[in-house]
C-alpha positions in Angstrom: -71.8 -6.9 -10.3 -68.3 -6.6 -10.1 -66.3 -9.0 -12.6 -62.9 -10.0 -11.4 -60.3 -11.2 -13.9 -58.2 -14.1 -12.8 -54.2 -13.5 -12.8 -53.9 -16.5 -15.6 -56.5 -14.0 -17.6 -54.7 -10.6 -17.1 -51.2 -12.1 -17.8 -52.9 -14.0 -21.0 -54.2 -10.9 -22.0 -51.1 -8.4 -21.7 -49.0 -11.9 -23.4 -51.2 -11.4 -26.6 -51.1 -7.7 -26.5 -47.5 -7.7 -26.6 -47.8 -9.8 -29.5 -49.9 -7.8 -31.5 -47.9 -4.8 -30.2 -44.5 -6.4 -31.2 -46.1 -7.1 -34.5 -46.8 -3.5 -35.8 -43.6 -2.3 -34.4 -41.6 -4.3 -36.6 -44.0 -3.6 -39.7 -43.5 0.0 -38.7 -39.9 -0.1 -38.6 -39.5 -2.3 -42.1 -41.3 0.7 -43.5 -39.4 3.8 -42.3 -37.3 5.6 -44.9 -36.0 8.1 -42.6 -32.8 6.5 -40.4 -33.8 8.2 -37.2 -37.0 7.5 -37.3 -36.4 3.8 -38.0 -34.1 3.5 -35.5 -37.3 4.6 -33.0 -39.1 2.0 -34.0 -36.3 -0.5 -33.6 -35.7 0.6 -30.3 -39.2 0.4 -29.0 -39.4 -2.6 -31.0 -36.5 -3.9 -28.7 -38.5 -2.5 -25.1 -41.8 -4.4 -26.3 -40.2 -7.7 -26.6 -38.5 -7.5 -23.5 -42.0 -6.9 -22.0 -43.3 -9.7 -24.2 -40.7 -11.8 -22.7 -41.2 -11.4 -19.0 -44.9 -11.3 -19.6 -44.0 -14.8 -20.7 -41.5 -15.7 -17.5 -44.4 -14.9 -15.2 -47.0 -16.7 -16.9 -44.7 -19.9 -17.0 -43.1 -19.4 -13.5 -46.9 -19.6 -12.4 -48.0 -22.7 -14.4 -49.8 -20.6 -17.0 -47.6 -21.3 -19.9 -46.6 -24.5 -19.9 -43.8 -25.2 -22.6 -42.5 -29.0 -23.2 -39.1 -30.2 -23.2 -36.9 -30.1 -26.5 -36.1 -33.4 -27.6 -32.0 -32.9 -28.1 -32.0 -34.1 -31.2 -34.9 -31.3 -32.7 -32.7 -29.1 -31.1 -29.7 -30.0 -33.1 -31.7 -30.6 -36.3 -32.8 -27.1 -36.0 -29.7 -25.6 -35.0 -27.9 -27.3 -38.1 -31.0 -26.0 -40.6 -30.8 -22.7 -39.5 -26.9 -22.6 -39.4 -27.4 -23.5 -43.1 -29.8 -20.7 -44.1 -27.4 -18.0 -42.5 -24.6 -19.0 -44.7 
């Protein structure tokens, strides 16, 4: 018997690869010692989140992903805490 994978279940799955593979590209890259080579890494690290990210779009165009409204004042909190850190 044939088992057939539901869109929600092959976008789900390539979403949490993209993950994982996002994951060990940046561990790769903070552990280059040679330039070139982590500038690979940083690259491809760069391609796999851009993958990651319209993974995402088509999973939440499609109902799959469903992400709630930001109350405007978390946004703001956040924005200020993290403005903070930076300086």
């Amino acid at each position: 018997m044939q088992q057939v994978y539901t869109d929600k279940e092959v976008l789900n799955d390539g979403l949490c690869a993209q993950k994982a593979s996002t994951g060990k590209f940046n561990m790769a890259a903070n552990e280059c010692v040679h330039s070139q080579v982590r500038d690979t890494m940083l690259n491809i690290l760069e391609q796999e989140h851009s993958i990651q990210y319209d993974v995402f779009n088509m999973m939440h165009k499609r109902g799959f992903y469903e992400t709630p409204a930001a109350e405007d004042k978390k946004v703001s909190d956040a924005k200020m805490k993290y403005a903070q850190s930076v300086k």
